[in-house]
N, CA and C atoms as a LAMMPS dump frame, in Angstrom:
ITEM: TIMESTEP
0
ITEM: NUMBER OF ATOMS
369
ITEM: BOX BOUNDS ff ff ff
-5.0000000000000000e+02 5.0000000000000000e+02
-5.0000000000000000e+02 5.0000000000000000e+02
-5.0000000000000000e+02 5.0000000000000000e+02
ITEM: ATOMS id mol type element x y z
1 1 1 N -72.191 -127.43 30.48
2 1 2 C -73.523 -127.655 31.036
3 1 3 C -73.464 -127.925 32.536
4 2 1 N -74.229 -127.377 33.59
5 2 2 C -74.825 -127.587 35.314
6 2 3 C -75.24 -128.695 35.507
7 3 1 N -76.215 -129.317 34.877
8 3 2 C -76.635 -130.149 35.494
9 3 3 C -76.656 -131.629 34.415
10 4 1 N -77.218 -132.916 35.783
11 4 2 C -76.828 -134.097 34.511
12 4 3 C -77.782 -134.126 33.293
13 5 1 N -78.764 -133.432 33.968
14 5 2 C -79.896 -133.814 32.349
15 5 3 C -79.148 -132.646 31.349
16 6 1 N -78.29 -131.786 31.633
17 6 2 C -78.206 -130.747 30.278
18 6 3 C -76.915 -131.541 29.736
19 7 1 N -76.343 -132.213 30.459
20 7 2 C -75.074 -133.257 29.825
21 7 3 C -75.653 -133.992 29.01
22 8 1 N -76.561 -134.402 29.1
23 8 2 C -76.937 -136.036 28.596
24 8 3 C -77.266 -135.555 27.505
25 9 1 N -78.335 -134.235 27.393
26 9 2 C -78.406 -133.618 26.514
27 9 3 C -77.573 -133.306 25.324
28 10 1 N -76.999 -133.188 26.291
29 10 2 C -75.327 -132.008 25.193
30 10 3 C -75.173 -133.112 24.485
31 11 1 N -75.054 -134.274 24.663
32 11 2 C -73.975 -135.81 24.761
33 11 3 C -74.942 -136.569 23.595
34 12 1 N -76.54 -136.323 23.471
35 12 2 C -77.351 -136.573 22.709
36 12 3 C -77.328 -135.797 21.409
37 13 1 N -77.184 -134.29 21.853
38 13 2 C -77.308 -133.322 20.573
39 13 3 C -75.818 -133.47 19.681
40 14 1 N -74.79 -133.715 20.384
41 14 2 C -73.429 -134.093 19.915
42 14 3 C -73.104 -135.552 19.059
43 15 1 N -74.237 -136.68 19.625
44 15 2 C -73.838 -137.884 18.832
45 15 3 C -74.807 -137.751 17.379
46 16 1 N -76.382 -136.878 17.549
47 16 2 C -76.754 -136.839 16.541
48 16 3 C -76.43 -136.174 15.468
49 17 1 N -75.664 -135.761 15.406
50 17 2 C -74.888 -134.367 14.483
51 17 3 C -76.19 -133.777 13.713
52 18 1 N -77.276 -133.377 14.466
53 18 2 C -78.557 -132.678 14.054
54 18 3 C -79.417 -133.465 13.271
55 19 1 N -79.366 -134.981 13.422
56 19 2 C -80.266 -135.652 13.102
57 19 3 C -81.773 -136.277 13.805
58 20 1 N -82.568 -136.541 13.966
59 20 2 C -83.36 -136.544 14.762
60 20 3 C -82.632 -137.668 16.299
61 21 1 N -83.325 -137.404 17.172
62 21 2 C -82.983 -138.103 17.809
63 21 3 C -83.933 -138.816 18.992
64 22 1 N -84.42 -139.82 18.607
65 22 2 C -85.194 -140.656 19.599
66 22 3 C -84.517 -141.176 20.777
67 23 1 N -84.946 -141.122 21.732
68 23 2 C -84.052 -141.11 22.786
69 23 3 C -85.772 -141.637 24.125
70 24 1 N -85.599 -143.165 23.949
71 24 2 C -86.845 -142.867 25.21
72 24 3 C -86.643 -142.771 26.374
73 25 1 N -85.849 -142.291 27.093
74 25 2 C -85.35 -142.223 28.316
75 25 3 C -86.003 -140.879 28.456
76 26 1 N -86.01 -139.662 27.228
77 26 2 C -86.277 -138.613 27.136
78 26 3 C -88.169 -138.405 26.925
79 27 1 N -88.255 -139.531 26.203
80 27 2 C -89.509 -139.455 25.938
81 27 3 C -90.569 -140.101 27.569
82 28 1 N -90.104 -140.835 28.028
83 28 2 C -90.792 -141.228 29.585
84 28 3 C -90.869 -139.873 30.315
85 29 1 N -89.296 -139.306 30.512
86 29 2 C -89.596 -137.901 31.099
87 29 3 C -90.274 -137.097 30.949
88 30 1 N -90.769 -137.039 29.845
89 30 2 C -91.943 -136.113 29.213
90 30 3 C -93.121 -136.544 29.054
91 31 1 N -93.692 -137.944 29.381
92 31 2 C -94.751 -138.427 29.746
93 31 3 C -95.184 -138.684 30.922
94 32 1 N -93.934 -138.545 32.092
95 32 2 C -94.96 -137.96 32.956
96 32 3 C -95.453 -136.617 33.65
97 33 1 N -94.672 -136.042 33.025
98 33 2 C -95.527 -134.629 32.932
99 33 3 C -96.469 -134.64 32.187
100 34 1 N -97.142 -134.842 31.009
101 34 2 C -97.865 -134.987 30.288
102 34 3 C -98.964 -136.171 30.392
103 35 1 N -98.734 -136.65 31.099
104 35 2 C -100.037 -137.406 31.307
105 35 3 C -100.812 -138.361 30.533
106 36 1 N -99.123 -138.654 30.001
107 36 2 C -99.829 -139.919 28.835
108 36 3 C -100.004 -139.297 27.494
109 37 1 N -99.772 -138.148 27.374
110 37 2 C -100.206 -137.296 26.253
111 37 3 C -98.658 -137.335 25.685
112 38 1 N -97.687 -138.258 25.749
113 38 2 C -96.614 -138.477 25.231
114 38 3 C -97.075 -139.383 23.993
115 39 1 N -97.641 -140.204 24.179
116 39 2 C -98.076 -141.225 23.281
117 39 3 C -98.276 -140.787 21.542
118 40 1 N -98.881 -139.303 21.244
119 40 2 C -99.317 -139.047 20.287
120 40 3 C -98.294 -137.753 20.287
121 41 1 N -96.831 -137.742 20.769
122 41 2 C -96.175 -136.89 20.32
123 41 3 C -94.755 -137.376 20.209
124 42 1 N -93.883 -137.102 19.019
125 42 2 C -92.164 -137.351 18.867
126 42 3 C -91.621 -136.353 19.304
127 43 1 N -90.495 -136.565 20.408
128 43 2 C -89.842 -135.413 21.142
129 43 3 C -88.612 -135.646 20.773
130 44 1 N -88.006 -134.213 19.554
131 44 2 C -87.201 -134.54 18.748
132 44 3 C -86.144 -133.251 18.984
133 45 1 N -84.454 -133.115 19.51
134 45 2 C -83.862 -132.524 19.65
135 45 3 C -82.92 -132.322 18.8
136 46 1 N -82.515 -130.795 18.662
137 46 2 C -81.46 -130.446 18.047
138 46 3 C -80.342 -129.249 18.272
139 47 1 N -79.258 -129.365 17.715
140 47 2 C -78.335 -128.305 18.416
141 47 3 C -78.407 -126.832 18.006
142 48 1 N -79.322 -126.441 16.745
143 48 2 C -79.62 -125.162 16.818
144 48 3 C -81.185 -125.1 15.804
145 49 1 N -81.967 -124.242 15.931
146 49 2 C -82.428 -123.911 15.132
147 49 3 C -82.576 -124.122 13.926
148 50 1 N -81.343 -124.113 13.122
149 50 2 C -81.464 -123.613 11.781
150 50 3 C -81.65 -125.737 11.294
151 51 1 N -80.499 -125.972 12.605
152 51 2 C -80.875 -127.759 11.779
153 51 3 C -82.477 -128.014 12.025
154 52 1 N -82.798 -127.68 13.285
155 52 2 C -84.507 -127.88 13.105
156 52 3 C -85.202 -127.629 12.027
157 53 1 N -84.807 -126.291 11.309
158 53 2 C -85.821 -126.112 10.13
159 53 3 C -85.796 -126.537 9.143
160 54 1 N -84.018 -126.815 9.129
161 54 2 C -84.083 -127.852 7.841
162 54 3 C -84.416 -129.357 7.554
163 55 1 N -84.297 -129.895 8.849
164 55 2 C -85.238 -131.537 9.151
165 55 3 C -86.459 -131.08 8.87
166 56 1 N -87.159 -130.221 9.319
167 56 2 C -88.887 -129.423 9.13
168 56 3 C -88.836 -129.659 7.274
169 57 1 N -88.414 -129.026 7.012
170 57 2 C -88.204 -128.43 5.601
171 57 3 C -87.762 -129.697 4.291
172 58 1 N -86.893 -130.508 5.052
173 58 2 C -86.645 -132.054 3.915
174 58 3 C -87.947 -133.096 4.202
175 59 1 N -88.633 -132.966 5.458
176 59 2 C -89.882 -133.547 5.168
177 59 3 C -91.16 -133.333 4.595
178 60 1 N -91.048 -132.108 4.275
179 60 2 C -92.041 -131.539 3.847
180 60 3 C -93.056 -130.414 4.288
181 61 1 N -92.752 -130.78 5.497
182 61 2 C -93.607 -130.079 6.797
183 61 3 C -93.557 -128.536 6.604
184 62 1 N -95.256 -128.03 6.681
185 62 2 C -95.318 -126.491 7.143
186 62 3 C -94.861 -126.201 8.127
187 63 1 N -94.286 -124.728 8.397
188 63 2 C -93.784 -124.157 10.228
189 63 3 C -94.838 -123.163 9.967
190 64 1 N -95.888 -123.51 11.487
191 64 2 C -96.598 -122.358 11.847
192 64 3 C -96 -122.108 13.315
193 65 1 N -95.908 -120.981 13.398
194 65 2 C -95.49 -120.249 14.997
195 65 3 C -96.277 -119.562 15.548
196 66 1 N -96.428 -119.687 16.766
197 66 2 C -96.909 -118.718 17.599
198 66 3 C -96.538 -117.133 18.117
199 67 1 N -97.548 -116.657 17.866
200 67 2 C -97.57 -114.682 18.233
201 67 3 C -98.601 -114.272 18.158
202 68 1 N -98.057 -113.403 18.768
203 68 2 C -99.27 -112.038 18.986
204 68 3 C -98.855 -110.917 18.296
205 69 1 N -97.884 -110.955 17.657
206 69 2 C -97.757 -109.376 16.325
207 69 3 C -98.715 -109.553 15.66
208 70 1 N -98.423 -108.277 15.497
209 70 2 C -99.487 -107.601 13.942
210 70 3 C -98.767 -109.248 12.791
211 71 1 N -100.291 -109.096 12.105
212 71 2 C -99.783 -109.929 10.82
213 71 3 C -100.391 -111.565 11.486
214 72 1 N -100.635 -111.791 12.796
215 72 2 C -100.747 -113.308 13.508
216 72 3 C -102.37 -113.399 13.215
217 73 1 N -102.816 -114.467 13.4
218 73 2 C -103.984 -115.031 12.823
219 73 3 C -104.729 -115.991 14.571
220 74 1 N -105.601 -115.719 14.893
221 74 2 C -106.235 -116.716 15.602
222 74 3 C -106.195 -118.639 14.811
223 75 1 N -105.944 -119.044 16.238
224 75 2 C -105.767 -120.719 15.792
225 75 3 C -107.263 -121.114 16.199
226 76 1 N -108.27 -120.871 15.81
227 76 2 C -109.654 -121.569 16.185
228 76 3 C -110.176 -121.671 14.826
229 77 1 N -111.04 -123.214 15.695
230 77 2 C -111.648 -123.585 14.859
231 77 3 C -113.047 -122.864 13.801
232 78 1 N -113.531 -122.764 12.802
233 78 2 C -114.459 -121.613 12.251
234 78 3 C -113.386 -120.134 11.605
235 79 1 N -112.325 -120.151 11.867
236 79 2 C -111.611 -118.624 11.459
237 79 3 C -111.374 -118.697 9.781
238 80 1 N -112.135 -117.7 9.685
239 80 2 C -112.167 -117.814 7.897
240 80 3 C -110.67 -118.33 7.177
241 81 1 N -109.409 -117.859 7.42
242 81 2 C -108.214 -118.63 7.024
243 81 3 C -108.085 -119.924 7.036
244 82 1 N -108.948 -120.631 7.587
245 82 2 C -108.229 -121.802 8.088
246 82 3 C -109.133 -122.632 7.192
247 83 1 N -109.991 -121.969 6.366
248 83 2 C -110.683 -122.626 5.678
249 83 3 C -112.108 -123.613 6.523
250 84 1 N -113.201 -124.17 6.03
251 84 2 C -114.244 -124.706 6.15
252 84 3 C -114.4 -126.894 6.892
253 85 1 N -113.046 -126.753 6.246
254 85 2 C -113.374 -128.125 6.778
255 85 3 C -111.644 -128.967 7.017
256 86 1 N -111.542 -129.865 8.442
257 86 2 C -110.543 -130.364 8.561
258 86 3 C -108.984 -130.601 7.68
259 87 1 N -109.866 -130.832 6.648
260 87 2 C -108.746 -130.836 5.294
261 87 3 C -107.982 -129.952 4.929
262 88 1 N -108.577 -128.471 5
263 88 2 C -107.714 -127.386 4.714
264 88 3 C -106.52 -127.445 5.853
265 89 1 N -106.289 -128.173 6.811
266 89 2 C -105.077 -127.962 7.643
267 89 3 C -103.87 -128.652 6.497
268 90 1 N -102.804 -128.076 7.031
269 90 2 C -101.484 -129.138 5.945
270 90 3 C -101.351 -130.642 6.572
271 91 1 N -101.123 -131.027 5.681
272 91 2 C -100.995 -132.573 6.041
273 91 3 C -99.921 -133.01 7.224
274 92 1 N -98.96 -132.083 6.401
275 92 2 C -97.378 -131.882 7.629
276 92 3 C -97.212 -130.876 8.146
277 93 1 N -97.6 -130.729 9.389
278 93 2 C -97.567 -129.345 10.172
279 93 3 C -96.828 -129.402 11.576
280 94 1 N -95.777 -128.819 10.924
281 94 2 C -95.369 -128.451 12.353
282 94 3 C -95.751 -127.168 13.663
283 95 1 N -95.897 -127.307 14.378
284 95 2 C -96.675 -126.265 15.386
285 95 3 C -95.325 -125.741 16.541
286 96 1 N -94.592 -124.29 16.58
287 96 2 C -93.449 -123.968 16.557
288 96 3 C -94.601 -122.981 17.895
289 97 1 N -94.006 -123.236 19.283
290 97 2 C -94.876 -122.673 20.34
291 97 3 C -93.747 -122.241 21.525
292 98 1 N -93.147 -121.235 21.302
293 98 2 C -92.307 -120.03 22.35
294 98 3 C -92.959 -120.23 23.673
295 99 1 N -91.79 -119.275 24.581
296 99 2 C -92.076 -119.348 25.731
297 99 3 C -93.073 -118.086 26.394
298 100 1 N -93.921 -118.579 27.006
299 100 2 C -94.484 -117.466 27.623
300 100 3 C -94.427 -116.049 27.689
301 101 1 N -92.681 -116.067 28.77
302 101 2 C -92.256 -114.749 28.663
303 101 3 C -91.565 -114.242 27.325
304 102 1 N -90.882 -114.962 26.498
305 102 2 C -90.24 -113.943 25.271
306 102 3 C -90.916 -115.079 23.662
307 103 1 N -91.808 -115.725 24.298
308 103 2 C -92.209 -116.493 22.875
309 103 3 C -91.115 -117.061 21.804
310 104 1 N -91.455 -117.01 20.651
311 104 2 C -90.789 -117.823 19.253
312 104 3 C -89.83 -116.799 18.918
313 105 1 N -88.63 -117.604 18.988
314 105 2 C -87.664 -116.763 18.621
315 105 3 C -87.906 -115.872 16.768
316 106 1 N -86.862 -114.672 16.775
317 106 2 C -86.432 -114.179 15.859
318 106 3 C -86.828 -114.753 14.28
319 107 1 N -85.675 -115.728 14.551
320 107 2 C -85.582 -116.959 13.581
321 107 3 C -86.586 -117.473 13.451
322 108 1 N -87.446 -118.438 13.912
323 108 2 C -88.281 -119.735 13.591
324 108 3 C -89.424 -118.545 13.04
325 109 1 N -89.951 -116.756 13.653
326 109 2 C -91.458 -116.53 13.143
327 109 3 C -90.763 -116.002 11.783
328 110 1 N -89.412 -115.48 11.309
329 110 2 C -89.311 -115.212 10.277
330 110 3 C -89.436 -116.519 9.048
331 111 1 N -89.028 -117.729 9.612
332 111 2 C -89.441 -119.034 8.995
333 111 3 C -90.591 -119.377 8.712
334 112 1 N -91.191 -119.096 9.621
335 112 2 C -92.62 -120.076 9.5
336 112 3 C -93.406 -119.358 8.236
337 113 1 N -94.418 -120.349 7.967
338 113 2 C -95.064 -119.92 6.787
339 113 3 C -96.016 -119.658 7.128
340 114 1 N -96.638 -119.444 8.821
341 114 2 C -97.826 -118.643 8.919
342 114 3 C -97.486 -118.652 10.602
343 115 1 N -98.425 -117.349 11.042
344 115 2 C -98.354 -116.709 12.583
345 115 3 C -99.469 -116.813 13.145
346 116 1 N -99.74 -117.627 14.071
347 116 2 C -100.73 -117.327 14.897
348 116 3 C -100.653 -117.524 16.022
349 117 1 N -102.311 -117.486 17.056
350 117 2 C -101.956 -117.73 18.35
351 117 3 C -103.495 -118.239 18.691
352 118 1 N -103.777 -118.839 19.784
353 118 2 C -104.609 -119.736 20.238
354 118 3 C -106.085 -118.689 20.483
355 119 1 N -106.812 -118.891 20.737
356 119 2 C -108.217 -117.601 20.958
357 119 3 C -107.811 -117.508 22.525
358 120 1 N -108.201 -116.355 22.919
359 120 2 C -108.072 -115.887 24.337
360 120 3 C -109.526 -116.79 24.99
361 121 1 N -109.451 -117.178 26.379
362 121 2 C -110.017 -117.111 26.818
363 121 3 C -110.122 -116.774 28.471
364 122 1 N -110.832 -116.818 28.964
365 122 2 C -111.071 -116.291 30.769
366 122 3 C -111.231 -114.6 30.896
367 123 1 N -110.654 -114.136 31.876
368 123 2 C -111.282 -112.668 31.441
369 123 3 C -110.479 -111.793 30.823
Protein backbone atom coordinates (compact mmCIF):
# COMPACT_ATOMS: atom_id res chain seq x y z
CA UNK A 1 0.00 0.00 0.00
CA UNK A 2 1.19 4.21 -0.95
CA UNK A 3 -0.19 5.82 1.36
CA UNK A 4 -0.80 5.90 5.39
CA UNK A 5 -4.55 5.68 5.22
CA UNK A 6 -4.30 2.47 2.74
CA UNK A 7 -1.84 0.94 5.56
CA UNK A 8 -4.02 1.47 8.34
CA UNK A 9 -6.42 0.04 6.21
CA UNK A 10 -4.56 -3.00 5.15
CA UNK A 11 -3.58 -3.31 9.07
CA UNK A 12 -7.51 -3.07 9.88
CA UNK A 13 -8.68 -5.50 7.09
CA UNK A 14 -5.74 -7.94 8.31
CA UNK A 15 -6.59 -7.86 12.18
CA UNK A 16 -10.30 -8.42 11.31
CA UNK A 17 -9.88 -11.60 9.42
CA UNK A 18 -13.24 -10.35 7.51
CA UNK A 19 -15.13 -9.64 10.44
CA UNK A 20 -16.84 -6.46 10.74
CA UNK A 21 -14.86 -3.83 11.75
CA UNK A 22 -15.72 -0.68 13.73
CA UNK A 23 -13.04 1.44 13.71
CA UNK A 24 -14.06 5.27 14.74
CA UNK A 25 -11.15 6.91 13.69
CA UNK A 26 -12.64 5.71 10.28
CA UNK A 27 -15.99 6.59 11.03
CA UNK A 28 -15.09 10.64 11.99
CA UNK A 29 -13.33 10.59 8.57
CA UNK A 30 -16.36 9.91 6.95
CA UNK A 31 -18.40 12.30 8.86
CA UNK A 32 -16.87 14.97 7.81
CA UNK A 33 -17.42 14.58 4.50
CA UNK A 34 -20.81 13.70 5.11
CA UNK A 35 -22.05 16.17 7.10
CA UNK A 36 -23.14 14.53 10.03
CA UNK A 37 -24.90 12.07 7.89
CA UNK A 38 -22.39 9.57 9.55
CA UNK A 39 -24.61 9.28 12.46
CA UNK A 40 -27.31 7.03 10.76
CA UNK A 41 -24.68 4.96 8.92
CA UNK A 42 -22.06 1.74 10.00
CA UNK A 43 -18.92 2.00 7.90
CA UNK A 44 -17.99 -1.54 7.71
CA UNK A 45 -14.73 -2.96 5.88
CA UNK A 46 -13.60 -5.97 4.35
CA UNK A 47 -10.81 -7.75 2.47
CA UNK A 48 -12.81 -9.01 -0.44
CA UNK A 49 -16.11 -9.17 -1.62
CA UNK A 50 -17.09 -12.51 -1.22
CA UNK A 51 -16.51 -11.99 2.89
CA UNK A 52 -18.87 -8.95 2.45
CA UNK A 53 -21.61 -11.07 1.13
CA UNK A 54 -21.33 -13.53 3.40
CA UNK A 55 -21.53 -11.10 6.67
CA UNK A 56 -24.66 -9.61 4.27
CA UNK A 57 -26.00 -13.08 4.00
CA UNK A 58 -25.51 -14.57 7.99
CA UNK A 59 -27.54 -11.53 8.94
CA UNK A 60 -30.11 -11.88 7.01
CA UNK A 61 -29.89 -8.92 4.91
CA UNK A 62 -31.22 -8.44 1.18
CA UNK A 63 -28.32 -7.17 -1.52
CA UNK A 64 -29.86 -4.71 -3.83
CA UNK A 65 -27.28 -3.12 -6.36
CA UNK A 66 -27.12 -0.53 -8.46
CA UNK A 67 -27.42 -0.46 -12.59
CA UNK A 68 -28.51 0.53 -15.46
CA UNK A 69 -28.71 -3.00 -17.46
CA UNK A 70 -31.48 -4.41 -18.92
CA UNK A 71 -33.35 -6.36 -16.11
CA UNK A 72 -32.66 -2.96 -13.37
CA UNK A 73 -35.73 -1.47 -11.85
CA UNK A 74 -36.10 2.35 -10.90
CA UNK A 75 -35.53 3.06 -6.97
CA UNK A 76 -38.58 5.60 -6.56
CA UNK A 77 -40.93 5.97 -4.53
CA UNK A 78 -44.74 4.90 -6.25
CA UNK A 79 -42.82 2.15 -8.78
CA UNK A 80 -45.22 -0.66 -8.98
CA UNK A 81 -42.33 -3.30 -7.67
CA UNK A 82 -41.71 -1.78 -4.75
CA UNK A 83 -45.05 -2.31 -3.73
CA UNK A 84 -47.77 0.37 -2.10
CA UNK A 85 -46.63 1.12 1.21
CA UNK A 86 -43.24 1.54 3.34
CA UNK A 87 -43.46 -2.01 4.55
CA UNK A 88 -42.97 -3.72 1.37
CA UNK A 89 -39.16 -2.58 1.65
CA UNK A 90 -37.01 -5.65 3.43
CA UNK A 91 -36.48 -5.14 6.82
CA UNK A 92 -32.59 -5.88 6.19
CA UNK A 93 -31.44 -4.18 3.23
CA UNK A 94 -28.43 -3.72 2.16
CA UNK A 95 -27.96 -0.97 -0.65
CA UNK A 96 -24.65 -2.17 -2.81
CA UNK A 97 -23.86 1.45 -4.89
CA UNK A 98 -20.66 1.23 -7.61
CA UNK A 99 -18.67 3.76 -8.86
CA UNK A 100 -19.73 6.21 -11.26
CA UNK A 101 -17.35 5.35 -13.91
CA UNK A 102 -17.48 1.33 -13.91
CA UNK A 103 -20.37 0.90 -11.16
CA UNK A 104 -21.09 -2.57 -9.08
CA UNK A 105 -18.81 -4.96 -9.72
CA UNK A 106 -19.30 -8.40 -11.64
CA UNK A 107 -19.74 -10.18 -8.43
CA UNK A 108 -21.96 -8.19 -5.96
CA UNK A 109 -24.95 -7.52 -9.31
CA UNK A 110 -24.69 -11.28 -9.89
CA UNK A 111 -25.41 -11.51 -5.93
CA UNK A 112 -27.81 -9.21 -5.29
CA UNK A 113 -31.33 -10.19 -5.17
CA UNK A 114 -32.54 -7.22 -7.06
CA UNK A 115 -31.07 -4.31 -9.66
CA UNK A 116 -31.82 -1.02 -9.68
CA UNK A 117 -31.00 2.56 -10.02
CA UNK A 118 -32.19 5.92 -8.63
CA UNK A 119 -34.89 7.99 -11.18
CA UNK A 120 -33.00 10.36 -13.45
CA UNK A 121 -33.29 13.68 -12.87
CA UNK A 122 -32.08 17.33 -14.48
CA UNK A 123 -31.97 17.28 -18.17
Amino acid sequence: PDSRRQRRRAKRVQAADGLWDADAQLDQEHAAFGKNSARFLSVREFATAELCLAALRAEGRTVWATDLGQGAHVLAPGAAWLGATPGSLPDKLALVIGTESTGVSALMLAAADRRGFPPPHGF
